[in-house]
C-alpha positions as CSV (number, residue, x, y, z in Angstrom):
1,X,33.2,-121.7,-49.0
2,X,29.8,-120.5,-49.8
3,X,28.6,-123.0,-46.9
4,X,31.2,-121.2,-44.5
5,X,30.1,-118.0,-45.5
6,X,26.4,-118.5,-44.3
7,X,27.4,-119.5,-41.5
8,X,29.7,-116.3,-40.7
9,X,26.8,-114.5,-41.7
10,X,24.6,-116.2,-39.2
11,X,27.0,-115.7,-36.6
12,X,27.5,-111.6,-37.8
13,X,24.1,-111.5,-36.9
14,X,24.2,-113.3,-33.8
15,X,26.9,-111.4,-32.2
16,X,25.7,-107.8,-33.4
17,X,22.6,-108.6,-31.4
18,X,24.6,-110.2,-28.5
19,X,27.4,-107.0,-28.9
20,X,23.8,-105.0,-28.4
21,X,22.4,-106.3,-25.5
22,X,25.8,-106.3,-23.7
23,X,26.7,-102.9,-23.9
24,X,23.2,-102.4,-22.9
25,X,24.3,-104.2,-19.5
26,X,27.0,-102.2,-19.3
27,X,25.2,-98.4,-19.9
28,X,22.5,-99.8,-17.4
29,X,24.6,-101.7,-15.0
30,X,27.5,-98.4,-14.4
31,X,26.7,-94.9,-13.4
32,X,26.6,-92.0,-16.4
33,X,30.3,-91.3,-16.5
34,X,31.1,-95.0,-16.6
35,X,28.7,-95.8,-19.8
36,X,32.1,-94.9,-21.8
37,X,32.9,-98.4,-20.9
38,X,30.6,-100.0,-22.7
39,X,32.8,-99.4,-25.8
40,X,35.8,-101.5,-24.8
41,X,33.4,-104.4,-26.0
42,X,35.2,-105.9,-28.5
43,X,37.4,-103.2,-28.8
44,X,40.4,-105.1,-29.9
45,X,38.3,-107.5,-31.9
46,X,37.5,-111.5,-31.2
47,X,39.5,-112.9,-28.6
48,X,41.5,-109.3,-28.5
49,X,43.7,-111.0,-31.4
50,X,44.3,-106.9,-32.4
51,X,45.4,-105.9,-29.1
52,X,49.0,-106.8,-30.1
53,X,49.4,-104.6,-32.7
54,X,48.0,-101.7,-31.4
55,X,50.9,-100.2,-29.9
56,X,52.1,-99.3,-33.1
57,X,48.7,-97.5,-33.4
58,X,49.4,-95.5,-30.2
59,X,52.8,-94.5,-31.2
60,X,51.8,-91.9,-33.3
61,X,51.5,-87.5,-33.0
62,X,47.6,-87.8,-32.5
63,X,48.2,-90.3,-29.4
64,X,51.6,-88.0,-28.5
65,X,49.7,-84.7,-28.3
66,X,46.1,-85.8,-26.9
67,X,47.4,-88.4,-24.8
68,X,51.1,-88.4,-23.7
69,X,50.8,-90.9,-21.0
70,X,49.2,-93.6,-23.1
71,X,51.7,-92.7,-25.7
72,X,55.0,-93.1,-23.5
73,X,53.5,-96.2,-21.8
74,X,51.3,-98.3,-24.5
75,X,52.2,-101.7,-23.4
76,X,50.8,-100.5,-19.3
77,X,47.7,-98.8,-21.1
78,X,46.5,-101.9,-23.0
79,X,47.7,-104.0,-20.6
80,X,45.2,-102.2,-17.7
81,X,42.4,-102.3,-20.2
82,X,42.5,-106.0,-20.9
83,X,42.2,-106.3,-16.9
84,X,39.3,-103.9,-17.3
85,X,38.1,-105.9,-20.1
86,X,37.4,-109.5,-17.7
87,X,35.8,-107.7,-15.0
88,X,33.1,-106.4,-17.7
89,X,33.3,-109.6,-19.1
90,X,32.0,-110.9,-15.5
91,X,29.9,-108.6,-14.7
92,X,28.1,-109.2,-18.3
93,X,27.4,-112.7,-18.0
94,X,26.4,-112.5,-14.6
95,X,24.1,-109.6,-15.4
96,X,22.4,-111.6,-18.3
97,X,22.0,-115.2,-16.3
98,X,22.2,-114.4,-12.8
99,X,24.8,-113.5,-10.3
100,X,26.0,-116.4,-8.2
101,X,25.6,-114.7,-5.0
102,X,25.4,-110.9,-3.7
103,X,29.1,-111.1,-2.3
104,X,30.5,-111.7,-6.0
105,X,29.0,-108.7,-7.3
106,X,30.3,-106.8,-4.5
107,X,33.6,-108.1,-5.3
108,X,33.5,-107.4,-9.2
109,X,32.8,-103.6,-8.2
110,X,35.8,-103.5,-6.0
111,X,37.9,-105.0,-8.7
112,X,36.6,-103.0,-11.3
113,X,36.7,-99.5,-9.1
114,X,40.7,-100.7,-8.4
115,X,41.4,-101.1,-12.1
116,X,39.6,-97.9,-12.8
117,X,41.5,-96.0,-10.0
118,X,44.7,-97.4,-11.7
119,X,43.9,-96.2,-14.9
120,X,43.2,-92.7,-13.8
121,X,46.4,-92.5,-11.7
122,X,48.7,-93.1,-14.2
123,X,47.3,-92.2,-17.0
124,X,44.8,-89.3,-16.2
125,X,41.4,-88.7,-15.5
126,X,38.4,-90.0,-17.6
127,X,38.4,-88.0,-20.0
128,X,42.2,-88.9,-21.2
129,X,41.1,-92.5,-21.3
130,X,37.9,-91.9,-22.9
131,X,40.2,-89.1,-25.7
132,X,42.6,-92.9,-25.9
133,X,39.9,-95.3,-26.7
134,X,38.3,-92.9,-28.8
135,X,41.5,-92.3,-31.0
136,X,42.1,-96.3,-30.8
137,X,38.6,-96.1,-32.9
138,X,40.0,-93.8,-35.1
139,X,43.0,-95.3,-36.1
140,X,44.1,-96.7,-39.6
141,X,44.8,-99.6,-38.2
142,X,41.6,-100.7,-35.9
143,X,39.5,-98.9,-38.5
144,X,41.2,-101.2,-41.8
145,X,40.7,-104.1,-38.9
146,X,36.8,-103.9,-38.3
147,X,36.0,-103.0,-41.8
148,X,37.4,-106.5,-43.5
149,X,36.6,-108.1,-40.2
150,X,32.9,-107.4,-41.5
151,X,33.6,-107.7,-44.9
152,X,32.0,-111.8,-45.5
153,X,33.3,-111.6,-49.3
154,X,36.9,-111.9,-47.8
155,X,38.4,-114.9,-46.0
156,X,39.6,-113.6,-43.7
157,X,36.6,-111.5,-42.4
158,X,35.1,-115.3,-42.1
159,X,37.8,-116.7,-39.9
160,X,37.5,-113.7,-37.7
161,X,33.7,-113.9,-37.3
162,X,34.1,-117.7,-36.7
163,X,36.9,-117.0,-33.8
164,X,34.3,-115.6,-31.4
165,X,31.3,-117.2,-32.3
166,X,29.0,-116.5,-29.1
167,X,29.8,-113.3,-28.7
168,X,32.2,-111.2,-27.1
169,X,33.0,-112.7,-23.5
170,X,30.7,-115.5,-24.3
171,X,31.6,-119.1,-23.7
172,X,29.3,-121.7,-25.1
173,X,29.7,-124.4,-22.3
174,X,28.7,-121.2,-20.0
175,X,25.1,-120.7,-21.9
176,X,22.6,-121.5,-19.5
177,X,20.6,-124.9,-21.2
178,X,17.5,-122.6,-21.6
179,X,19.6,-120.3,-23.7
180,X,21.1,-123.0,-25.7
181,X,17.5,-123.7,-26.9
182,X,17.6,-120.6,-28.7
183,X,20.5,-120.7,-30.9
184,X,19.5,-123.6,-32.5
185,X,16.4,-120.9,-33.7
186,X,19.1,-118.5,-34.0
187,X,21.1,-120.7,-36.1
188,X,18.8,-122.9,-37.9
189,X,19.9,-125.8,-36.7
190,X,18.2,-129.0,-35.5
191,X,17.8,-129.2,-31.8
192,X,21.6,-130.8,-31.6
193,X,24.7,-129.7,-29.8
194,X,27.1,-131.5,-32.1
195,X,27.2,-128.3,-34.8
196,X,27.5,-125.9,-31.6
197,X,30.3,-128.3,-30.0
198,X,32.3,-128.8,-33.1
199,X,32.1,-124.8,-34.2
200,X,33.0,-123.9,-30.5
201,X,35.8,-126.4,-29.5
202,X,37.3,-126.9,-33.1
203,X,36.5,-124.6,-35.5
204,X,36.7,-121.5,-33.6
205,X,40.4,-122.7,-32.3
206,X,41.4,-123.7,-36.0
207,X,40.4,-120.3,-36.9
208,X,41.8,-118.0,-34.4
209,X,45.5,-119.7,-35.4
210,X,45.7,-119.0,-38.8
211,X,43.9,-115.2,-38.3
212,X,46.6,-114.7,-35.6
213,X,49.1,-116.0,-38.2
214,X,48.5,-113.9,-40.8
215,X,48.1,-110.8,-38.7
216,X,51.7,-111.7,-38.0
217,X,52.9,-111.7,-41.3
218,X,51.3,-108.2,-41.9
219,X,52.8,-106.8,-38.8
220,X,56.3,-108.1,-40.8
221,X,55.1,-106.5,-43.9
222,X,54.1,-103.5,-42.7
223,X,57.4,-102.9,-40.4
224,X,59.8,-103.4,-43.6
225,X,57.8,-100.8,-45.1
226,X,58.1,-98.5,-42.5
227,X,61.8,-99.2,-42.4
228,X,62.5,-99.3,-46.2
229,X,60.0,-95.8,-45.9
230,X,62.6,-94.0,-43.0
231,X,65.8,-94.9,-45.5
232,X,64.0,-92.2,-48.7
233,X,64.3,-89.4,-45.8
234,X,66.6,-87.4,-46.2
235,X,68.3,-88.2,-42.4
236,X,67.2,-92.1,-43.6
237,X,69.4,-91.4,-47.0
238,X,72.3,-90.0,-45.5
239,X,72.4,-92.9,-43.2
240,X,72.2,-95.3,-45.6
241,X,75.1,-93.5,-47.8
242,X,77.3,-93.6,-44.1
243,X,76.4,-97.0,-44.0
244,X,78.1,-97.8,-47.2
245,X,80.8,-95.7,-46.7
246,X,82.0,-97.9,-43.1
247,X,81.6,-101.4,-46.1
């Protein structure tokens, strides 16, 4: 464990400095009033494995009274930010090693100026989606998620940092060779691609199954709560005493 741990902690380090330099893309790549967007950077953690629990986030009074259209259509919201999400994505590693030619960056901005259109028609302007993301943040659950998700004493805070382990967006097999060089510094590893090839294409896979496992099983836990929580209201009760009445 303690050998898994460094290397979490290696790869914590790697990725804060990767999350850095992206989001500096981003702030410099966009216009003022698009710099919001830097944020949605591993917004829903490594390989978005939150993003299917956080309806239940949006389906609360903060998300009902500050943003009703996110709140009545969670599924569409999350579903347009993921879209919004690859473009960036794109545009990111492009960005850092070299767009392939002038005519794909053209057409990432007409994507990404389509998805952003979209957003805003149905769901307000930029400051409704910037009020949504910014109240994702706040939430119980994304806050409990990136707090034990950074927490290396805890098991699962290892599998989630070894899900993801080039960054956010980042493929390994897409790291330019000169690039490559450099993580075996980062890493302190010997000049090798073995270690890189078995955390990337093993590892990484074995981990993301049993974090999106266990995620599960607190979804389960934390819906029979919330049920066995709705019966000691008093509508809940009287329900529950109607219930046994029909037996």
């Amino acid at each position: 464990m303690d050998a898994l741990k460094n290397i979490a902690k290696t790869i914590s380090e790697y990725k804060a400095e990767r999350l850095f330099k992206d989001q500096k893309i981003i702030k410099s790549y966009f216009t003022k009033e698009r710099q919001y967007l830097s944020h949605l950077i591993g917004l829903f953690g490594p390989k978005n494995v939150l993003l299917p629990y956080l309806e239940e986030a949006i389906k609360t009074k903060t998300f009902q009274l500050s943003s009703p259209l996110v709140y009545n259509h969670p599924a569409e919201f999350l579903q347009k930010l993921e879209a919004v999400q690859q473009v960036l994505g794109e545009i990111i590693e492009s960005e850092a090693h070299g767009w392939p030619n002038i005519k794909e960056r053209g057409f990432a901005n007409k994507r990404f100026a389509k998805l952003e259109d979209d957003l805003f028609s149905k769901f307000g302007g930029r400051e409704q989606i910037q009020s949504a993301l910014d109240n994702i943040k706040k939430s119980d659950m994304h806050k409990s998620f990136m707090k034990e998700m950074n927490d290396l004493g805890s098991e699962r805070g290892i599998l989630l940092q070894l899900v993801e382990p080039w960054g956010y967006f980042h493929q390994y097999k897409r790291i330019p060779f000169s690039s490559q060089e450099m993580l075996y510094h980062d890493f302190g590893v010997k000049n090798n691609d073995r270690f890189f090839k078995n955390l990337d294409q093993t590892v990484s896979s074995k981990a993301l199954e049993i974090v999106q496992e266990k995620l599960k099983n607190a979804a389960s836990v934390r819906e029979a709560q919330q049920k066995i929580e709705g019966i000691f209201t008093s509508e809940g009760l009287q329900d529950f005493k109607n219930t046994l009445k029909e037996k």
